[in-house]
Backbone bond lengths (Angstrom), bond angles and torsions (degrees), N, CA, C in turn:
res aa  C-N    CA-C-N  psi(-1)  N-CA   C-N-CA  omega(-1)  CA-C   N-CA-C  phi
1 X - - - 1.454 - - 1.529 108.74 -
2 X 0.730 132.94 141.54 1.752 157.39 -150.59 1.688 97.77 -107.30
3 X 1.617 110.76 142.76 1.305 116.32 -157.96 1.487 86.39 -94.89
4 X 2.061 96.22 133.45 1.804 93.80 177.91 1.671 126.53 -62.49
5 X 1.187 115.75 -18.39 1.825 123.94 163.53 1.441 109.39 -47.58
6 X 1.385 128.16 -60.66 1.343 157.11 162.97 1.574 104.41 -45.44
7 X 1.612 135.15 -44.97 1.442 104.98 168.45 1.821 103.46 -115.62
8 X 1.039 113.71 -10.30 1.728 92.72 160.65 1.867 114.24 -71.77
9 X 1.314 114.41 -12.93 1.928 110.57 172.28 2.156 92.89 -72.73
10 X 1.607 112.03 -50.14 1.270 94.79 -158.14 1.741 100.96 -79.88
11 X 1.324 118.76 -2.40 1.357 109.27 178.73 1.444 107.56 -82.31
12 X 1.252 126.35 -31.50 1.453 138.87 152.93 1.459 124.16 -35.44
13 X 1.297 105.01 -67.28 1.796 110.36 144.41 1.190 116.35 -15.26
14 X 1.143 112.23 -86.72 1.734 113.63 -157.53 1.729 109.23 -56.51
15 X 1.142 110.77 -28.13 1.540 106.14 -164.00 1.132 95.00 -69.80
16 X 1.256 108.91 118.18 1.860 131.04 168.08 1.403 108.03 -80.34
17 X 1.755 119.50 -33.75 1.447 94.63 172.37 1.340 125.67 -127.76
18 X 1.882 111.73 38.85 1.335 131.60 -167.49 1.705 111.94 13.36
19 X 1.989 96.16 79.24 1.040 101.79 -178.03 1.239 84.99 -109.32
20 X 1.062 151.00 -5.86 1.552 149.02 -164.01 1.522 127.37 83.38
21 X 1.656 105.53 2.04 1.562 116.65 152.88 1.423 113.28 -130.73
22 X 1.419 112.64 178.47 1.628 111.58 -170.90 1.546 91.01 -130.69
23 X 1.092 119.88 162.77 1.530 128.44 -174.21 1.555 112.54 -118.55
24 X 1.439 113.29 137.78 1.671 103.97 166.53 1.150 126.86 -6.51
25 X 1.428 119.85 -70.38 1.587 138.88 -166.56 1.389 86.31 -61.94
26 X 1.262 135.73 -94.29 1.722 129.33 176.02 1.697 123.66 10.45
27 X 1.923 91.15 -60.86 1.413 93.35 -160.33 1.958 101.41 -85.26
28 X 1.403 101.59 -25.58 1.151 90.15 168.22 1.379 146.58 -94.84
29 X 1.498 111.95 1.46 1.476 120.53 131.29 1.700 141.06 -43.65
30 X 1.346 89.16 -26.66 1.557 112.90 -178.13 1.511 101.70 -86.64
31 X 1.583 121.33 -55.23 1.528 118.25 -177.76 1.856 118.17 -52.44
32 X 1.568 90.07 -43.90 1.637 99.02 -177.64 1.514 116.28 -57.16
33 X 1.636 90.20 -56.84 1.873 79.03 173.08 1.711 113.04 -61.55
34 X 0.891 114.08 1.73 1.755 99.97 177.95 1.671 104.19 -93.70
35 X 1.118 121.01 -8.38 1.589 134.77 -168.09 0.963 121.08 79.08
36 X 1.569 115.93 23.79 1.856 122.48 141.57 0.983 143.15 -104.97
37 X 1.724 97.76 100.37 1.679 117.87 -147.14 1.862 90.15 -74.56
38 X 1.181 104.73 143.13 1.681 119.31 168.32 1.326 98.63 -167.18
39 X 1.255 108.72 154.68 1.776 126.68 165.98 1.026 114.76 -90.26
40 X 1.299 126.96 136.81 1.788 140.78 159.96 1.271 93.87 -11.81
41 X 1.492 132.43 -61.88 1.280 140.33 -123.00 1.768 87.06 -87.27
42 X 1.330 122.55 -57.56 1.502 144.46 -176.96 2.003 89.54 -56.09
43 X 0.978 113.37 -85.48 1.548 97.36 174.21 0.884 142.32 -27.63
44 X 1.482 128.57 -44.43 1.669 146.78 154.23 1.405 96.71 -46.02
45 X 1.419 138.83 -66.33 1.481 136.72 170.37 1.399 107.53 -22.56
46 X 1.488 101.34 -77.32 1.238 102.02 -170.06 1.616 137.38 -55.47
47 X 1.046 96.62 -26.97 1.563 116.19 173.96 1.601 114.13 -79.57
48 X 1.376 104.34 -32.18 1.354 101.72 153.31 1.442 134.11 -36.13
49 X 1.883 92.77 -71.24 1.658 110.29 -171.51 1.185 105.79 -85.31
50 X 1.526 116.89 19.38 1.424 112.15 164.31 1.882 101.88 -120.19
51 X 1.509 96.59 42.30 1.577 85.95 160.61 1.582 150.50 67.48
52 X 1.912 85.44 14.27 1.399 102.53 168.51 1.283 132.75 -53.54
53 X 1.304 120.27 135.25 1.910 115.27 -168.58 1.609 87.76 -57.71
54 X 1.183 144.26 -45.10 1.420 130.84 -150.15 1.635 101.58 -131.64
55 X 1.401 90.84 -169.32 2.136 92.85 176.45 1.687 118.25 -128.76
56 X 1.499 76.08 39.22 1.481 99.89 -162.66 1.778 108.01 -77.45
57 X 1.163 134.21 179.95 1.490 123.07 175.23 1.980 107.31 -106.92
58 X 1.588 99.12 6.22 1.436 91.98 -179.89 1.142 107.79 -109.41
59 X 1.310 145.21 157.26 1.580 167.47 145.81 1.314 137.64 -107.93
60 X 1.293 100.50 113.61 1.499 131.34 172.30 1.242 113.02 -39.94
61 X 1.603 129.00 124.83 1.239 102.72 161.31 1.620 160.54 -52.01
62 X 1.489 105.30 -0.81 1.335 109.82 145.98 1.338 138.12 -71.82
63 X 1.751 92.90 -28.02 1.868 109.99 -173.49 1.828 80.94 -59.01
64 X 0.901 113.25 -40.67 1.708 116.11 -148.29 1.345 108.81 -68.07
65 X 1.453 114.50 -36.84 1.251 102.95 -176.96 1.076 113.00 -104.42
66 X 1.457 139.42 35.36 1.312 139.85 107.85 0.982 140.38 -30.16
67 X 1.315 89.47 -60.78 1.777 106.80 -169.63 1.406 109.00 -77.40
68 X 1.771 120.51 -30.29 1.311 109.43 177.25 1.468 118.20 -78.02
69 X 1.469 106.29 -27.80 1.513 103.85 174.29 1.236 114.32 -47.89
70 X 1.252 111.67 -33.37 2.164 130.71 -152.99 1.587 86.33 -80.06
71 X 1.424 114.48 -51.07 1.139 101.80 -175.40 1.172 155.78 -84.29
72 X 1.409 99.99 -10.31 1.668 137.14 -179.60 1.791 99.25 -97.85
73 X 1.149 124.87 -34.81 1.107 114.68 -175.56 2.071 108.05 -101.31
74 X 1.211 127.27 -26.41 1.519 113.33 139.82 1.274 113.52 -34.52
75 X 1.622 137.28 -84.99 1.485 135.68 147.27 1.405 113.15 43.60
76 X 1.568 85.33 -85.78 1.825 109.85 -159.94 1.442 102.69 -76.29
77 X 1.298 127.00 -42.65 1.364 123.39 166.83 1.260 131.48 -52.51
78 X 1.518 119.31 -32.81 1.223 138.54 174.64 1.262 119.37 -68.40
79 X 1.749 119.34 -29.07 1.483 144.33 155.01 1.547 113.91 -66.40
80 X 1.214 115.93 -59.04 1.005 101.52 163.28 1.662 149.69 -42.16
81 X 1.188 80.54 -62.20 1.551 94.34 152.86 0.979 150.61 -38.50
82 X 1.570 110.49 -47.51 1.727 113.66 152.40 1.209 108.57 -82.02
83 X 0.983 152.79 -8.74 1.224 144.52 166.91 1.616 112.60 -49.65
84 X 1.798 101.02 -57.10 0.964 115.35 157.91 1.385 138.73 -45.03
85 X 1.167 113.69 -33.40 1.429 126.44 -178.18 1.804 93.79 -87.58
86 X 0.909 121.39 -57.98 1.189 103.62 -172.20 1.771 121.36 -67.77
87 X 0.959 113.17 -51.33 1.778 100.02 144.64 1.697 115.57 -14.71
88 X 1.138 109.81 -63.63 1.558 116.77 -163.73 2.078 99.76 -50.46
89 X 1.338 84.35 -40.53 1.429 97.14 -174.46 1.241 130.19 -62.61
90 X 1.301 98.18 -37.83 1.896 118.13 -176.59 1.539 91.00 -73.47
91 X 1.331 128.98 -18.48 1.234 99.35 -148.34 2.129 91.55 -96.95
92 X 1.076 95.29 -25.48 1.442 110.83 154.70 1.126 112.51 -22.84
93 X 1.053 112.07 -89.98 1.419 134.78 -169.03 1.539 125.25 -71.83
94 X 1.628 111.84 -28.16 1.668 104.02 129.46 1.282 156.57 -101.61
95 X 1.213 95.72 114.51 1.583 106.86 -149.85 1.378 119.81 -94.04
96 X 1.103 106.24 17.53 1.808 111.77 172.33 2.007 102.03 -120.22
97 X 1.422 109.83 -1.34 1.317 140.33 173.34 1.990 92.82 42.30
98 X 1.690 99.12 61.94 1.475 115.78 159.70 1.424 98.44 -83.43
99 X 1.105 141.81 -19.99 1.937 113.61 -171.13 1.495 97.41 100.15
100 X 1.859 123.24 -2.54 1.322 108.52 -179.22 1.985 98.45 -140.31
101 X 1.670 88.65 171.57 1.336 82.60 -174.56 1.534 91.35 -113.41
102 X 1.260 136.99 124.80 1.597 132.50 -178.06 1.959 105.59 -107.85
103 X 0.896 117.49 143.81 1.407 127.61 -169.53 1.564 90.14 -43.71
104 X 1.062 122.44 -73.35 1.867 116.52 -164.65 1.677 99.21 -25.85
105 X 1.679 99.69 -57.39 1.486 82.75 -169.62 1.396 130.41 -80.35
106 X 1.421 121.19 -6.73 1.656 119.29 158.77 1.253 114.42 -80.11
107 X 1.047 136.99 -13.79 1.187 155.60 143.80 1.919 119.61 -26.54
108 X 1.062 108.13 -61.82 1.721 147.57 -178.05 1.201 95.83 -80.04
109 X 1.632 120.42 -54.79 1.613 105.58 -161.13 1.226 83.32 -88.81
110 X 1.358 159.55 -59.75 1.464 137.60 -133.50 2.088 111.07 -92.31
111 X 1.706 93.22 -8.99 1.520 99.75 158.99 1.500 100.87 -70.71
112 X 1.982 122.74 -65.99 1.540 86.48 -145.18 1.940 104.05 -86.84
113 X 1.587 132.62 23.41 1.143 126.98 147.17 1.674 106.34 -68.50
114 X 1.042 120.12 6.33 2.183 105.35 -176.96 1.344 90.36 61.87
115 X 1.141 153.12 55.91 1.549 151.54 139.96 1.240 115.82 -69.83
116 X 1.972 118.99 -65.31 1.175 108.88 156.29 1.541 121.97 -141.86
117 X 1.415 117.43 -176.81 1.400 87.31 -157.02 1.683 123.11 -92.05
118 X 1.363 112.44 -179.88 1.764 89.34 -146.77 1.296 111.87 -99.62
119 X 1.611 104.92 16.44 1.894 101.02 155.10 1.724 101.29 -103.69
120 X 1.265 120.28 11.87 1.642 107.00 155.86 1.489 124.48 -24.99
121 X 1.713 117.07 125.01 1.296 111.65 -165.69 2.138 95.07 -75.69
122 X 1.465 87.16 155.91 1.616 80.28 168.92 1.428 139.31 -55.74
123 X 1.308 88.96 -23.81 1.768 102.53 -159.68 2.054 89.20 -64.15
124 X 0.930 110.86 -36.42 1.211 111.82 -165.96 1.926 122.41 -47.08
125 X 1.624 86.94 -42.48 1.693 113.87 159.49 1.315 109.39 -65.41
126 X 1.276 116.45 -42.20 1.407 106.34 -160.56 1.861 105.34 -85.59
127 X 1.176 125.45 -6.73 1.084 128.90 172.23 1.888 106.45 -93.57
128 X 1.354 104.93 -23.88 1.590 93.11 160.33 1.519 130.71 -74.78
129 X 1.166 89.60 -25.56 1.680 115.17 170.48 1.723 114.22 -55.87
130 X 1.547 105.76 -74.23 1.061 112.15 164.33 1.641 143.45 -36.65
131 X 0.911 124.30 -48.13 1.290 146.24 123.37 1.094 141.68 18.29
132 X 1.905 106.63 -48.36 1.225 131.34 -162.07 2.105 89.51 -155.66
133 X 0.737 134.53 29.73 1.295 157.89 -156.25 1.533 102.27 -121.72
134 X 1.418 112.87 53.36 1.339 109.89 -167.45 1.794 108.98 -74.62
135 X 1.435 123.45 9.14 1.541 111.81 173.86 1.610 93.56 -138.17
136 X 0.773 125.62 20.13 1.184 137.48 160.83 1.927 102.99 60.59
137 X 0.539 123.86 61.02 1.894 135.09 -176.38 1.488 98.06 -122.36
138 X 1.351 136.25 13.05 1.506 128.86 170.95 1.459 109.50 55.02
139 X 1.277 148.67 40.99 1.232 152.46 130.38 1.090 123.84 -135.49
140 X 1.116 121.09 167.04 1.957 120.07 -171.28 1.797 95.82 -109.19
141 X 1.320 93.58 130.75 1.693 108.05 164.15 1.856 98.86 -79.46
142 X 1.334 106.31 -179.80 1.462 113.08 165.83 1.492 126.43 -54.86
143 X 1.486 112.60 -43.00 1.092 133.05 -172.73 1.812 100.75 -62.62
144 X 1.405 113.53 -44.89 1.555 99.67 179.62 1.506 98.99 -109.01
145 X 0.886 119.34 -17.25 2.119 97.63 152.24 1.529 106.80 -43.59
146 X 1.565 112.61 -46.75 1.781 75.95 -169.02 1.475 100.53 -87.88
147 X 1.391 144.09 2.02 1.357 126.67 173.90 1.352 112.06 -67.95
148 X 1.827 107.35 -21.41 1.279 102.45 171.65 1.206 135.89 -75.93
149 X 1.537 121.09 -13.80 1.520 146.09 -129.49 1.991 82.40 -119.23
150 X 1.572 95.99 -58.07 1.752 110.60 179.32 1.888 86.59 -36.99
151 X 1.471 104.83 -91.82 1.447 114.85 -142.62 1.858 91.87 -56.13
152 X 0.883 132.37 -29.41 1.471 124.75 179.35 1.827 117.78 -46.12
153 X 1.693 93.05 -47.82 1.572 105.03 179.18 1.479 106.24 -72.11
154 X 1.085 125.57 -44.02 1.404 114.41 -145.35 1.941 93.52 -111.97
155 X 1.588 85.55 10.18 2.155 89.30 160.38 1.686 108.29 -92.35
């Protein structure tokens, strides 16, 4: 939960016409530029099922710090989480559980997922390796497993 100094300053923020509430459109101008894309329409929802006295598009500063808690702290869980998940993953894929991923073993793990096939020459790993091989020691720590995992999804 988020310190109330810290969201009554950013609820202060948003009010464009220091009427003493902020409106949907407000708060969700404010989320987007932070890089949490939602629609008016998805906000109004939410502010709904989070128990607004009315169905109005403005919010009280209590309505508000509901909804930002709800929303900032979904957020962090949602980070967490893959974080978590991807951990789960690395650990997969090192299988002598050194702290690294070395071509034999992406190699091994992405044969027996059917990824690729399992007389794949090495070099092929080892150029995925490389790649993302940000100190150059020919295996990936965690830290560039997920740079690899990042650019994989969002290729």
């Amino acid at each position: 939960m988020a310190d109330l100094n810290e969201i009554r300053r950013v609820y202060q923020l948003l009010q464009t016409n220091a009427d003493g509430a902020v409106t949907v459109h407000e708060i969700c101008r404010f989320t987007n530029k932070l890089g949490i894309v939602m629609s008016e329409e998805d906000l109004r929802l939410m502010v709904r099922n989070k128990g607004a006295e009315d169905c109005s598009d403005i919010l009280q500063f209590e309505e508000f710090v509901d909804l930002y808690n709800f929303i900032f702290n979904r957020e962090q869980g949602e980070e967490e989480n893959e974080s978590e998940d991807l951990l789960q993953a690395f650990k997969i894929f090192d299988e002598n559980e050194d702290g690294y991923i070395s071509c034999e073993e992406l190699q091994r793990v992405l044969s027996r997922l059917g990824l690729i096939p399992h007389a794949q020459k090495p070099q092929e790993c080892e150029k995925m390796i490389c790649r993302f091989d940000a100190d150059c020691n020919r295996v990936l720590d965690f830290s560039e497993f997920k740079s690899m995992m990042s650019a994989t999804v969002s290729a």
